[in-house]
Each structure stands twice: as structure tokens, then as C-alpha cells.
C-alpha positions in Angstrom: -146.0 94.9 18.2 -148.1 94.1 15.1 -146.5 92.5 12.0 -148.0 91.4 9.5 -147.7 91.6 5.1 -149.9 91.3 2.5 -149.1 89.0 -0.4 -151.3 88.2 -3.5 -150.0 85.8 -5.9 -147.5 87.2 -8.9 -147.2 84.4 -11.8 -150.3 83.9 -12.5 -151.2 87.3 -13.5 -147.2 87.6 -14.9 -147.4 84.6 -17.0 -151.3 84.0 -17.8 -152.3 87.7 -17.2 -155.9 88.0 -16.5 -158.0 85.5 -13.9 -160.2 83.1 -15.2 -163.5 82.1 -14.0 -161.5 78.2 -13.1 -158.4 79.8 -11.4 -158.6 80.7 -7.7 -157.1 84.2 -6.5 -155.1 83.3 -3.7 -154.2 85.8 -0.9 -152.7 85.2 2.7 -151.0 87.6 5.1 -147.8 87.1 6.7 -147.1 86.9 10.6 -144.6 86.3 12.9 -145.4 83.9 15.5 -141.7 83.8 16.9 -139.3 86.4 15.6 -136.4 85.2 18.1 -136.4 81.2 18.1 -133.1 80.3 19.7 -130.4 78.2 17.9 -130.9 75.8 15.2 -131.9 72.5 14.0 -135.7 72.8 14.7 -136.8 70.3 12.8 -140.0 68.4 14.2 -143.4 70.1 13.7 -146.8 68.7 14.6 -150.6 70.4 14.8 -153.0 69.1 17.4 -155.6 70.9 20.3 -153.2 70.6 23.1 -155.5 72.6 25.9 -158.4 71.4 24.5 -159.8 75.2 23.6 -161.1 74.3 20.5 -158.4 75.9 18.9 -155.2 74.6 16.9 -151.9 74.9 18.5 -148.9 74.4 16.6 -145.7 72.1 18.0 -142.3 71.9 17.5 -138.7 70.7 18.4 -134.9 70.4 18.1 -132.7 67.8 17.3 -131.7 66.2 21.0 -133.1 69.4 22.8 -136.3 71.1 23.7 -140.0 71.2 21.9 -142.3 74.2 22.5 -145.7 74.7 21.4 -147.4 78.1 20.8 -151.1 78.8 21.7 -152.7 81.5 19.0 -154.1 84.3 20.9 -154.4 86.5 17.8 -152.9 86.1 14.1 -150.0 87.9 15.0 -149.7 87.2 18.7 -149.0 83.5 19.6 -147.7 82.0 23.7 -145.0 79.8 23.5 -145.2 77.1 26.2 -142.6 74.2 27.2 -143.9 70.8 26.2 -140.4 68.7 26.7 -136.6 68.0 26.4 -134.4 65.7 25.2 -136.2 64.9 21.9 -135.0 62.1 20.2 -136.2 63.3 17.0 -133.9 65.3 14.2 -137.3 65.5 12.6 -140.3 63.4 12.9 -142.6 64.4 15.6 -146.5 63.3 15.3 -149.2 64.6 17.7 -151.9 61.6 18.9 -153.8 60.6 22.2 -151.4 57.8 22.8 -152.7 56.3 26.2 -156.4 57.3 25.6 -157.4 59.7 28.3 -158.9 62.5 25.5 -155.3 65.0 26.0 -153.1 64.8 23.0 -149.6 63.4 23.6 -146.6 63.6 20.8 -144.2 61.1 19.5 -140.8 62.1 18.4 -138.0 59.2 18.0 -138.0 56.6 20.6 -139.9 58.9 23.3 -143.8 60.0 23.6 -144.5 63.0 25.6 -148.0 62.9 27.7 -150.1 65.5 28.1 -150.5 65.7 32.0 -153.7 67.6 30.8 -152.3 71.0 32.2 -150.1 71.8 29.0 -150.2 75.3 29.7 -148.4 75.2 33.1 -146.6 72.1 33.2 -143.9 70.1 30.5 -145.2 66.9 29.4 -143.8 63.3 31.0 -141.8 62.2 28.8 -141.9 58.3 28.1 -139.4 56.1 26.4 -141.1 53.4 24.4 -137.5 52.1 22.7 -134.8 53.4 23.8 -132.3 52.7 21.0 -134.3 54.8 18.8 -133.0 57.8 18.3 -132.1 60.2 15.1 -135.2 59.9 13.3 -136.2 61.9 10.4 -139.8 60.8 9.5 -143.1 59.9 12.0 -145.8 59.2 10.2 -149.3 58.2 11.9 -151.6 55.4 9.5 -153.0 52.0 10.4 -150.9 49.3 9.2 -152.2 46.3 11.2 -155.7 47.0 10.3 -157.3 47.4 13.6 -158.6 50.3 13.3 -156.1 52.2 15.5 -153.2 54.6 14.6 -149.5 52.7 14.1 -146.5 55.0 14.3 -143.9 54.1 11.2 -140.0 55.6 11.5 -137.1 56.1 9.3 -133.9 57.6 9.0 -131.1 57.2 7.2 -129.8 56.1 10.6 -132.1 52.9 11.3 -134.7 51.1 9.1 -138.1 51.7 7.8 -140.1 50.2 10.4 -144.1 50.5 12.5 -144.8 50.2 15.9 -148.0 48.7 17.6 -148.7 51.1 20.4 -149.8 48.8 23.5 -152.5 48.6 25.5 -150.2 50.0 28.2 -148.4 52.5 26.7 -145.5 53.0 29.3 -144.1 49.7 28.5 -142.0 49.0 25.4 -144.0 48.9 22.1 -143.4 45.9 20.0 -141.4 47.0 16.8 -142.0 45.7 12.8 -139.2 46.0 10.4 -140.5 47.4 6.9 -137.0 47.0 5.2 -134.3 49.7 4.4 -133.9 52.9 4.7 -132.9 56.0 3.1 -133.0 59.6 4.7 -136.3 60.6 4.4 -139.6 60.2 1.9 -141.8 57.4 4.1 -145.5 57.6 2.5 -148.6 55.3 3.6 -152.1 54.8 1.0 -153.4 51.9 -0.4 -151.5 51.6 -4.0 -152.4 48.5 -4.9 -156.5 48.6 -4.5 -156.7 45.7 -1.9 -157.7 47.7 0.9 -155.2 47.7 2.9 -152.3 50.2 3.8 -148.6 50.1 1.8 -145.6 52.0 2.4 -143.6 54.0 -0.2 -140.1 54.6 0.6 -138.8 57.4 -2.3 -137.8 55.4 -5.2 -139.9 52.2 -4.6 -142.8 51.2 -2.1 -143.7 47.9 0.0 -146.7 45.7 -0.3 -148.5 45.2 2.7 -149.0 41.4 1.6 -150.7 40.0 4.1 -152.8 43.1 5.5 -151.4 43.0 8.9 -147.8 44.5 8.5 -146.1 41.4 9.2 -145.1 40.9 5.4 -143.6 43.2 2.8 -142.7 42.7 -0.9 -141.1 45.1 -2.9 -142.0 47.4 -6.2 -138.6 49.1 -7.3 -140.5 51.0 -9.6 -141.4 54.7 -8.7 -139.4 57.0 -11.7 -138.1 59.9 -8.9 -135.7 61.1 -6.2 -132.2 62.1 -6.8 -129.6 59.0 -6.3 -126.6 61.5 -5.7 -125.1 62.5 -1.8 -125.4 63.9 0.8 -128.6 62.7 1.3 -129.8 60.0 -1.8 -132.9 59.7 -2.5 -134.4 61.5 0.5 -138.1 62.9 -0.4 -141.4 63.7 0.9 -144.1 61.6 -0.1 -148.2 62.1 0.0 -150.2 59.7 -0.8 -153.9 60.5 -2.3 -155.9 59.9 -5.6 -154.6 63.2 -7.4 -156.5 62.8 -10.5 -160.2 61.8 -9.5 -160.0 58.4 -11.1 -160.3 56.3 -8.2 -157.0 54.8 -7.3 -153.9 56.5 -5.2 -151.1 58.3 -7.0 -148.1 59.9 -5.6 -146.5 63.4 -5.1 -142.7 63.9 -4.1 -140.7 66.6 -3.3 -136.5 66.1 -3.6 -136.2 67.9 -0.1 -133.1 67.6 0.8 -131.2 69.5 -2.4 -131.1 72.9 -4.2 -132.9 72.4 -7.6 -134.9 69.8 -6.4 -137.9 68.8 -8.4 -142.0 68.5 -7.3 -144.1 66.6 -8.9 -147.0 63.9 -8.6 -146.7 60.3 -9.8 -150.0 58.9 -11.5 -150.8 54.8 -10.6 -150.6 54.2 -14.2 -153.1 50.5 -13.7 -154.1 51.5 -10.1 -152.3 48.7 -8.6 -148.8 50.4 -8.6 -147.4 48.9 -11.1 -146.6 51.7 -13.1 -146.2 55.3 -12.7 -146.2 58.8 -14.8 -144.5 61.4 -13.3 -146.0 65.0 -14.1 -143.6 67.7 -13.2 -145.0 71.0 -11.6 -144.2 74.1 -14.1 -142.4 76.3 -12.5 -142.9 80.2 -12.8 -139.4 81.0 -13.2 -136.0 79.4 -14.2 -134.2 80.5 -11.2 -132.3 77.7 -9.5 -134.8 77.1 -6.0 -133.7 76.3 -2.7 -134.6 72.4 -1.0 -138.6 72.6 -0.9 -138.2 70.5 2.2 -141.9 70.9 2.4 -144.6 69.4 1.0 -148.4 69.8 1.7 -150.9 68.6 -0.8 -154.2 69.6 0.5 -157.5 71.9 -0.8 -156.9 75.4 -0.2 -159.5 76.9 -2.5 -162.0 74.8 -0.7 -163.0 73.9 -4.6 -162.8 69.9 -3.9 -159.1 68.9 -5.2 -156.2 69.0 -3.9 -153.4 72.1 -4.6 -149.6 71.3 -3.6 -147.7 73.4 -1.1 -144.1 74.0 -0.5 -141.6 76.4 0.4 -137.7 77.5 0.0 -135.2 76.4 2.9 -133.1 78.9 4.2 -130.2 76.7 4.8 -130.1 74.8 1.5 -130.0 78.4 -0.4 -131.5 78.7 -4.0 -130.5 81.5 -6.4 -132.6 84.1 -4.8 -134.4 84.8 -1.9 -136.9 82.0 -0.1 -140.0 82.1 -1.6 -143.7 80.1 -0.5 -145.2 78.4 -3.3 -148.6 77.3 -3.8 -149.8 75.6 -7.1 -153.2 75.3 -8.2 -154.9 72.3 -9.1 -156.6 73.7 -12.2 -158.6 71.6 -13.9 -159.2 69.2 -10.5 -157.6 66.3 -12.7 -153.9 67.3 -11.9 -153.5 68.2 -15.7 -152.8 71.8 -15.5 -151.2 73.3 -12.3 -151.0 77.1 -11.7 -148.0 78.4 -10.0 -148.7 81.2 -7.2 -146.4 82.9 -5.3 -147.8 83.2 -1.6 -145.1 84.7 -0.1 -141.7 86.2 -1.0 -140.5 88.1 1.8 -136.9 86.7 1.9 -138.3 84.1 4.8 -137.8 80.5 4.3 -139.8 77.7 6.0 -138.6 73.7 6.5 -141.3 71.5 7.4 -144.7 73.5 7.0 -147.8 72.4 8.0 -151.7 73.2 7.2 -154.6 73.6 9.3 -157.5 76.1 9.8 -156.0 77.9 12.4 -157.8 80.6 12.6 -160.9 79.1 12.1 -162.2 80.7 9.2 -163.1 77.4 7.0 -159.7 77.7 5.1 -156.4 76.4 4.9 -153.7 78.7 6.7 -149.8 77.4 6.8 -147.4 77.7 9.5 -143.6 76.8 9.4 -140.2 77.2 11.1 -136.4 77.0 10.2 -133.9 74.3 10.6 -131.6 77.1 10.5 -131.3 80.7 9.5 -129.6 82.2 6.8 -127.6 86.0 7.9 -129.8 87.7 4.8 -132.9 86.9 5.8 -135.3 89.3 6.5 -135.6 88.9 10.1 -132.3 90.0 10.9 -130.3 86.7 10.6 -132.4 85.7 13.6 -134.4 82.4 13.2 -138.3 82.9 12.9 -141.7 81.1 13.4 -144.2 82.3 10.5 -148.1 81.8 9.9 -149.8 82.5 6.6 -153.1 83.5 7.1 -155.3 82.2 4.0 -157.9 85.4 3.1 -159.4 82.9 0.6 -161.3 84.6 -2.3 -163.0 83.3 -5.4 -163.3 85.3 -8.4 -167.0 86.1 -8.9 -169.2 83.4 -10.6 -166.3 80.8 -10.1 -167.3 77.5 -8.7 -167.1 76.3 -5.1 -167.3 72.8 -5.2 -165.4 69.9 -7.4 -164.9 71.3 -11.0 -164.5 67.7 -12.1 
């Protein structure tokens, strides 16, 4: 059966009325990928070519249970295939060729899954690399030794903020750096500081990769966001990228884990961390929003900046129903965002992710639950969505940097 919805963005022409020749028209359709995803706390998601079709399949997991991965056959007709059990993960998962043979494997808590190279009609071998690991809420991919090869960094608010150095021989234990502390969620990896090398940021303050191999940290307590209150303090997402064109990384944050959060980016005030400005996203409304336990900051105008992407949970219920948010970065220099509404369908998403699945040239999105909400408009039932980007320009509007 064929599902699919149309939405065009509503507070832009609400609140600005007419287009301009510098703001993008955004329009994406709605499918279900999964309409039926059984039980709850799906929490890892991860993109990667796991047959190796030239084509972007999208991954994920529950908390101490199974992962599946779906195959796109069609916008609105996906195959869901077994890639493992047990996962360690609550909700990190990342997707990387860990042992080098050209199949891509994933890494969720303590455990990587190998691709046998037959994902489509076999599970993956799972492989424990530390088995005390377990619980985790972030995986995050990024070189912290400086070799040249992809480090996996952890954290929950379960263990510490830590990296591991996957071995030459990847089926034996992998040896395990301690970052410092940890809070829930809100790992991010850039350079702050200009030196070339990679540092950390943990929510409300980041670590200095001092010596450029990852074997010593100092700390800056100095990043002006998260919320300090429970259940979850200071829990965040975190990207890391130069928001503003001037040269040096800045920061954008989501509070993910709490209705009303904030969204915002952080600009490296002296380009060496030392000081941050935090520029709040407007928001199109002054309803009360559910946790935006997403965050994607990435180009989907294919104009040369990067816009921010999040979405409602269901589970950590705003005012009204879940709604998919997309704001424009304007004026390329992360001065004037524009607020669109990609979809409000009463679905909510945890987790998104981005890629051109479809393989078009733009930016599609594709998310899950951690659990659903009885209103929703699928029933009650838990859902898998894609948003299919049908990017369009308004006529004589740039397509390149508008820097």
C-alpha cells in the first residue's frame, strides 16, 4: 500500500508572508518505512551501504535487544533485515568497516557487529571488544590519536566519557582512554581551539586534546548551555562545525532530553574556545515543544551553509502534536534563521538522521521512536518515517554560498 503526504513549509509564509529571492522553499514528502515496529526503546540509528548496492540503507536498534536495517526499494517501500541481538547500546550505534575487508560493520556499546558480507541473508557476528561496557547513550566516530583512522568515543550517564583505539586485530579487546566524566548525553568532536587537532565537548564544557594524541585532557568549563535540572542534567546533542563562515568551529546544542528544551548554536567568540555567544533559534510559535532529541546541522538547500534539523519526541510530549522542524540558515552567517515546518502529521521522531537516500543530490531525513505516544497518528503503533526532500529554489535564487 502506498503512503505518502505532502508537506510545504507553514511559518515562513505565516510569519514573513511572501518568499524572497535569499530564502529556500522547502518541500519533502512523508513515508512510512515501518508502520508496525514492535515494542519500544529503539534508540540507536546509524546510515551506511550495508549490501554494497550503491544505495543507503538505514540501521537501527533497541536497548539490550535486536537491530534491523531496512534496504529502500522505493520511497515508500523499504525490506527490513536482521543485522543482530543483544545490543549493548540504549543509544549510540555508529556504522564503520571495523576490520577492513570493504563490508561495513556497526558499533553499539561494548559489541561490533561484522558484516559477513551477506547482510541480506544472514545476522551479523557479533564481537565483544569490552565487555563491561554496556548502557551507552552516545557513539561518535572522529580521530582522536591523529593517525589518520576513525577512534570510537562513548558516554553515558552510566560510565565515563572515554575513546577507543580499534586494533589491528579487531576481535581482541580494544585498548580504552578515559576522557573524564560524564553526563547523559551531548559528546561533540572538532577542533575548538585552532591547533589542529581534535577536542571533545561534553554539554556544558569541552576537553583539550593537549597533547594531540588523546592521552591528555584539560578542561574549559565554559560553554553558556544545557539545563542543570533532573532527570537527565545537562544531557544535549552537540555538532561541531564553523557555523558562521569565519574560519574557526562553533557549536550547536540541542536540550534533548526535556520538554521546552532550547536549540541553538554557540559562536567561538576568539576561535580558541575561550568564549562563547549563544544565538537562540526563533521559534515560529510559543507553544511549549516536545524534547528535540534530534539534532542535524547539515546543507539541505544545497546553497553552501549549514540549516539545523530537529524534531518533537513522542514520549517527552510538548503542548501539541510532534512536529519536524527545519530552520534556514538565511543569510549563510548564522545571523538570521528561518523557521519551516517540514512535517506536522502528529508523528514524532528521536534520533533522525540525514543522507541522500534517494539519490537525488539532496538531503532526505529518516527517523524512528523510542516509544509511541496512544494519539499518534499511526494508531498508537510505533513507526519508521522517511522525508523525502523535493528540494526547490525559488527562481533567480542562488545555488551556491550566499556568503
Amino acid at each position: 500500500m502506498r503512503t505518502c503526504c505532502l508537506f510545504v513549509l507553514t511559518w515562513t509564509t505565516l510569519l514573513f508572508g511572501a518568499l524572497s529571492a535569499e530564502t529556500a522553499e522547502f518541500r519533502f514528502r512523508h513515508h512510512y518505512i515501518d508502520r508496525d515496529l514492535p515494542g519500544g526503546s529503539w534508540g540507536q540509528t546509524a546510515v551506511a551501504d550495508l549490501d554494497r548496492d550503491g544505495r543507503l540503507d538505514f540501521i537501527t536498534g533497541r536497548s539490550r535487544g535486536e537491530i534491523v536495517w531496512y534496504r529502500s526499494e522505493a520511497p515508500d517501500r523499504w525490506a527490513q533485515h536482521r543485522l543482530g541481538e543483544q545490543s549493548p547500546s540504549d543509544v549510540g550505534g555508529a556504522a564503520l568497516d571495523v576490520d577492513g575487508d570493504g563490508w561495513i560493520d556497526l558499533v553499539t556499546g561494548g559489541a561490533w557487529y561484522r558484516n559477513t558480507g551477506r547482510p541480506r541473508t544472514e545476522p551479523f557476528e557479533r564481537i565483544v571488544f569490552d565487555a563491561e561496557l554496556a548502557a551507552v547513550h552516545d557513539v561518535v566516530l572522529a580521530d582522536v590519536d591523529g593517525d589518520g583512522r576513525a577512534d570510537v568515543l562513548t558516554m553515558s550517564d552510566k560510565n565515563n566519557l572515554r575513546w577507543y583505539r580499534v586494533p589491528a586485530d579487531p576481535r581482541q579487546p580494544w585498548p580504552r582512554y578515559d576522557i573524564g566524566p560524564s553526563v547523559h548525553a551531548g559528546i561533540g568532536v572538532g577542533d575548538l581551539d585552532g591547533d589542529g587537532d581534535n577536542d571533545v565537548v561534553r554539554s556544558n564544557l569541552w576537553f583539550e586534546n593537549a597533547d594531540g594524541k588523546g592521552q591528555r585532557w584539560l578542561v574549559h568549563e565554559n560553554i553558556p548551555f544545557a539545563n542543570p535540572n533532573p532527570p537527565f542534567p545537562l544531557a544535549t546533542h552537540c555538532a561541531v562545525l564553523d557555523m558562521d563562515g569565519d574560519g574557526d568551529n562553533d557549536l550547536v546544542m540541542t536540550e534533548n532530553e526535556i520538554k521546552g528544551g532550547r536549540i541553538g548554536w554557540l559562536e567561538n567568540l576568539d576561535g580558541r574556545g575561550g568564549s562563547w555567544r549563544l544565538h537562540e533559534l526563533p521559534a515560529g510559535d510559543k507553544a511549549v515543544r516536545g524534547a528535540y532529541h534530534s539534532l542535524i546541522v547539515a546543507d539541505f538547500d544545497n546553497d553552501g551553509d549549514a540549516d539545523v534539523f530537529t524534531c518533537e519526541m513522542e514520549w517527552i510530549a510538548g503542548e501539541g502534536p510532534p512536529r519536524w522542524f527545519l530552520w534556514e540558515n538565511a543569510d549563510g552567517k548564522g545571523q538570521r534563521f528561518v523557521e519551516h515546518v517540514v512535517l506536522n502529521a502528529n508523528l514524532g521522531g528521536h534520533l533522525a538522521v540525514a543522507a541522500d537516500f534517494d539519490g537525488d543530490g539532496d538531503l532526505d531525513v529518516i527517523s524512528k521512536l523510542w516509544r509511541p505516544r496512544k494519539d499518534n497518528a499511526n494508531g498508537g503503533r510505533n513507526h519508521v518515517d522517511f522525508i523525502e526532500n523535493l528540494l526547490r529554489r525559488p527562481a533567480g535564487a542562488d545555488t551556491v554560498n550566499r556568503h
